[in-house]
LUMDREN-74929 format. One record per residue (C-alpha): x, y, z. Coordinates in steps of 0.02 Angstrom, whole numbers, plus 50000, padded with zeros to 5 digits. Example, Ala and Ser with C-alpha at 12.3 -4.5 7.8 and 13.67 -1.06 7.14 Angstrom:
506154977550390 506844994750357 
This chain:
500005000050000 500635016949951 501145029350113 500065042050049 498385031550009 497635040050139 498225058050106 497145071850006 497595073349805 497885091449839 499165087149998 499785073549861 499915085949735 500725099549815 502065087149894 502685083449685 502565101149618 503745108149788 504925092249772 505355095449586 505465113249621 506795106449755 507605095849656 507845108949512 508475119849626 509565107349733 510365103649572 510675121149507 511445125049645 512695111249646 513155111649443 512765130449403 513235139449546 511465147449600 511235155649747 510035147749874 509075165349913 508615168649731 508395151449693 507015152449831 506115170249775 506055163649586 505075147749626 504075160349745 503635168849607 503205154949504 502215141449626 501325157149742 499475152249737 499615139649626 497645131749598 497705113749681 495945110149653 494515107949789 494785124649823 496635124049899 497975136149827 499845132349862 500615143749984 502565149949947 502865163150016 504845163350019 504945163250222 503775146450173 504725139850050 506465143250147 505415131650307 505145120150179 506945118850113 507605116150263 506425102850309 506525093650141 508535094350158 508475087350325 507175073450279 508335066550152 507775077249991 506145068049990 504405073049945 503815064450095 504815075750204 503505089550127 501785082050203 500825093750314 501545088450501 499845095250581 500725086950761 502695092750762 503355086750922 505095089750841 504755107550789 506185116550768 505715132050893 505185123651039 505685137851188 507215130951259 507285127751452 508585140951507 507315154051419 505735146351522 506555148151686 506975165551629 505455168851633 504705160251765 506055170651860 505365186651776 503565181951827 503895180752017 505225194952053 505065207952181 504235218852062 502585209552057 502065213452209 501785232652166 500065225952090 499275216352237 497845208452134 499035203151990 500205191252112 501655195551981 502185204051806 501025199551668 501425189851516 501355205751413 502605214951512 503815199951503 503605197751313 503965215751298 505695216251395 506115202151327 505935209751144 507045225551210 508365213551261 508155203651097 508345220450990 509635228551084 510785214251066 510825207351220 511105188651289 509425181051336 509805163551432 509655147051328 509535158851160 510965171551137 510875188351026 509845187050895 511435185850785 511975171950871 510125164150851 510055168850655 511735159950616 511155144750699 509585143250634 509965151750443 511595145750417 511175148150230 510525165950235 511805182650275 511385190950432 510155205250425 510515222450442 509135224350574 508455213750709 507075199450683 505505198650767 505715187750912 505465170250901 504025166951011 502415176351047 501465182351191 500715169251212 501985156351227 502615167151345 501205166251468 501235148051463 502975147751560 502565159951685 502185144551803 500775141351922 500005156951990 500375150652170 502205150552106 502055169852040 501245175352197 502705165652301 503855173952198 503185192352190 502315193552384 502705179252489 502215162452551 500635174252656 500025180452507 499935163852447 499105152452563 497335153252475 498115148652312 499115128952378 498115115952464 497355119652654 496325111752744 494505120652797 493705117952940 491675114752972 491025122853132 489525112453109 490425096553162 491145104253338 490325098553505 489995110753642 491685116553724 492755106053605 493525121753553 493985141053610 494875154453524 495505172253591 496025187053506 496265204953562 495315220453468 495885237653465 494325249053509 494195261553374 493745275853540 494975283353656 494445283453841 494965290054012 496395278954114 495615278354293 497165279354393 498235292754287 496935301654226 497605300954055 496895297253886 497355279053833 496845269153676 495985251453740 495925235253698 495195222253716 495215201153743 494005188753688 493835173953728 492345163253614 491515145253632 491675143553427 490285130653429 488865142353501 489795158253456 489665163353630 490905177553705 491135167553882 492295179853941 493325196653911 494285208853968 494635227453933 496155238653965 497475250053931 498425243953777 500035245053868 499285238854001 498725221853922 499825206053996 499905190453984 499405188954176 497745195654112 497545182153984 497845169754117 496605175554225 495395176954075 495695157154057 495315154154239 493725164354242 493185157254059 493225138654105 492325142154238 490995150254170 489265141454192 488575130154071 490355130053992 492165123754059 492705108053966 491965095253858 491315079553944 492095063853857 493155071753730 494655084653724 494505103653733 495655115353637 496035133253657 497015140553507 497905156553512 498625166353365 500325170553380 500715188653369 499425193353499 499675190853695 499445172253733 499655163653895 501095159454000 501955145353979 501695141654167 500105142454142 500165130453991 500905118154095 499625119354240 497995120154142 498675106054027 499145093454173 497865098454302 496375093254173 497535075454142 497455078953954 495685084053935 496225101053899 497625106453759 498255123453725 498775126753543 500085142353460 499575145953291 501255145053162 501595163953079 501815163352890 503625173252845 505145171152799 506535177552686 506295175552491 507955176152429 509625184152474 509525203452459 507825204852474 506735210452616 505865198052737 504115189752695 502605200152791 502105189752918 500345182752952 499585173653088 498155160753055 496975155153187 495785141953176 494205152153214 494895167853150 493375172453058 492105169253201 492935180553325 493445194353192 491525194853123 491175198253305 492305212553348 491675221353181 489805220653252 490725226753437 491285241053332 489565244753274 488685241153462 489985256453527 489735267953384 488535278053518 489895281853624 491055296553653 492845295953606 492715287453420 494475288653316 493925278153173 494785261553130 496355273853070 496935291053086 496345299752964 494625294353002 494625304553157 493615318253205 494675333953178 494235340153354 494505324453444 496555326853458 496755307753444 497425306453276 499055307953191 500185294353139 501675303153203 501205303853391 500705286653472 500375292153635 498555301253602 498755312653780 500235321553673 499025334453565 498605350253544 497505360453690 496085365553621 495475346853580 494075336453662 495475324253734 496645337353806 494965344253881 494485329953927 496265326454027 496145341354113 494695338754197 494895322554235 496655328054321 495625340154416 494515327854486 495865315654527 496965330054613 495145333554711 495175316454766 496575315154837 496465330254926 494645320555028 493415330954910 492185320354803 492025331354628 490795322954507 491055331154354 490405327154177 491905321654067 491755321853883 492565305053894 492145287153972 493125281654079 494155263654029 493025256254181 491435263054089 491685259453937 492025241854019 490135239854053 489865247653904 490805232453807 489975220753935 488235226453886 488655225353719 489435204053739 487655200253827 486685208453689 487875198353560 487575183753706 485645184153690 485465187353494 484385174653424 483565176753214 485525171553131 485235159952984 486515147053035 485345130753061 485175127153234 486165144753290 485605146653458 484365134353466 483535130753649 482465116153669 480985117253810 479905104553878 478165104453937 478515102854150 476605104654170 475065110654079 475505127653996 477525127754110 478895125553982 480595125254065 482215125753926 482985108253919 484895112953929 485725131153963 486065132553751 
């Protein structure tokens, strides 16, 4: 059976006209002297569009017929070397690898990270660089100059008096940029990352009562009144949440500076002892704090741990960081908590519970009231403003009052600021309003079951 029984007559057809165009050539150039190049444009000019019926035209085009040399001199000078190679695993311009981890490199360099929702420098923007390079005669890895590439690949053709196009397009480009979780590596860090490589994800749904806690502090977008020094103090505060009930079971609100880990222990002690909560009964509790915010003492670690005999374990969150390469500045770092998002989506509705209050700064400083004298980002300590503010108003009276005090004379002025012990209840009113809210979608979100004691008396069933 013939090799080409199964090809088209046109495919057939144009195979025989380009050989003997080949071969003609081939041989004038051996026995006559004929240059290759003109060779080439004079059977261009003669085969172009060529009618090789069912509607195909032959295509030589002289950058198509010098392809086609090359491939018919390398296939042994046969016309079978000329069929259509629709699949060409061998083709001659495959990217070579030094050039794709060019510009993988190029994809996830320090530059990338100026566009946050990019993750690294686009294909485009590669491709173009990569063409300046190319035309300016410079040494691109695993290709060379362009002159360097032209001899190699046109041994047969002089070198042109301006630069080719380069070799390979946008898109090929793009392809060996590498996975975006590469890029994003590359360009912001191994933080920035974390959503794009396998993680595990957690289902509340599946957690018994007390089988797991979770703390994390808040910084109170207000400003209050310190009780003992009379001076104005940004707060915080610590939560600690039951993440299966989404219950605050305790807290605790202070100075910033004032906030130690003494406090968190004691937060523990009063938290597990809370009633209705405390540990699970026939499985392990675990408390999880996020590293980067005040967590308890390792004392206290050790007592709480073997005082329960292993029905209690205390957990420290890892920090994602680290140095990319040499020369370059360190990785952000970023804590993740298990429960992160339950106890974050309730300090953003404490935020909205205080909004009544006195003493509001906004969530940064240029959301601050003008008059307030608690904003800047060059002074930390907010006491250190100007006089004629509501805080440095507010510290002077409350100086008064304390220097009446001590002096045996009760003074009960109005401040125009709560004190950190009032604003205390405030943020305790606020938990048991959070405590008691029923209506959230979640299937069986606060759910208490009742039973019928006696005709018409329903008592609840368990404290949930």
């Amino acid at each position: 059976m013939s090799t080409f029984s199964k090809t088209p007559k046109w495919q057939v057809d144009r195979m025989s006209i380009l050989h003997a165009a080949f071969v003609d050539l081939d041989r004038a150039i051996k026995f006559e002297g004929a240059a290759l190049v003109t060779g080439l444009h004079q059977a261009s000019a003669r085969l172009d569009g060529r009618d090789l019926g069912g509607g195909h035209q032959l295509k030589a085009a002289f950058k198509t017929l010098l392809k086609l040399w090359y491939a018919w001199a390398e296939g042994g000078r046969k016309a079978s070397a000329l069929k259509p190679k629709y699949n060409s695993p061998g083709h001659v311009n495959i990217m070579p690898d030094l050039l794709g981890a060019e510009i993988q490199r190029m994809a996830s360099s320090e530059t990338g990270a100026r566009d946050k929702n990019k993750g690294g420098i686009e294909g485009a923007a590669i491709h173009k660089r990569l063409c300046e390079r190319w035309k300016a005669g410079l040494s691109i890895p695993g290709v060379g100059t362009w002159q360097e590439w032209w001899e190699r690949t046109h041994p047969a053709l002089p070198l042109p008096n301006r630069p080719p196009d380069f070799p390979w397009s946008v898109k090929t480009v793009l392809r060996r940029t590498g996975p975006k979780a590469l890029r994003v590596i590359g360009s912001q860090g191994i933080a920035a990352a974390t959503n794009l490589l396998p993680h595990l994800k957690l289902d509340y749904s599946k957690l018994r009562k007390c089988e797991l806690y979770t703390l994390d502090d808040v910084h109170l977008d207000m400003v209050a009144i310190d009780d003992i020094t009379g001076k104005v103090v940004d707060v915080k505060a610590y939560i600690l949440i039951e993440v299966s009930a989404r219950r605050i079971v305790a807290f605790v609100v202070k100075p910033e500076k004032n906030l130690r880990a003494e406090d968190v222990d004691e937060l523990l002690a009063h938290g597990l002892s809370t009633d209705g909560f405390g540990l699970g009964v026939g499985y392990q509790t675990h408390i999880r704090f996020e590293r980067g915010t005040i967590a308890c003492s390792e004392a206290a670690q050790l007592v709480l741990e073997a005082g329960s005999e292993g029905a209690l374990k205390i957990h420290r969150t890892s920090m994602d960081g680290g140095v990319k390469w040499v020369g370059a500045a360190a990785d952000k770092k970023s804590g993740h908590a298990a429960g992160k998002a339950v106890i974050e989506s309730f300090n953003r509705n404490l935020h909205r519970r205080l909004l009544h209050l006195p003493g509001q700064r906004g969530n940064n400083w240029q959301n601050a009231p003008s008059n307030l004298g608690a904003g800047g980002p060059d002074v930390k300590d907010p006491s250190r403003r100007s006089t004629d503010t509501t805080v440095a108003r507010a510290e002077r009276l409350a100086q008064f009052r304390r220097t009446a005090l001590t002096l045996g004379i009760d003074c009960p002025l109005e401040l125009p600021l709560l004190t950190v012990s009032a604003l205390q209840r405030e943020v305790a009113t606020a938990i048991k309003a959070h405590n008691s809210e029923e209506g959230h979608g979640m299937q069986g979100f606060r759910t208490r079951m009742e039973a019928e004691v006696a005709p018409g008396v329903w008592h609840p069933v368990n404290g949930l």
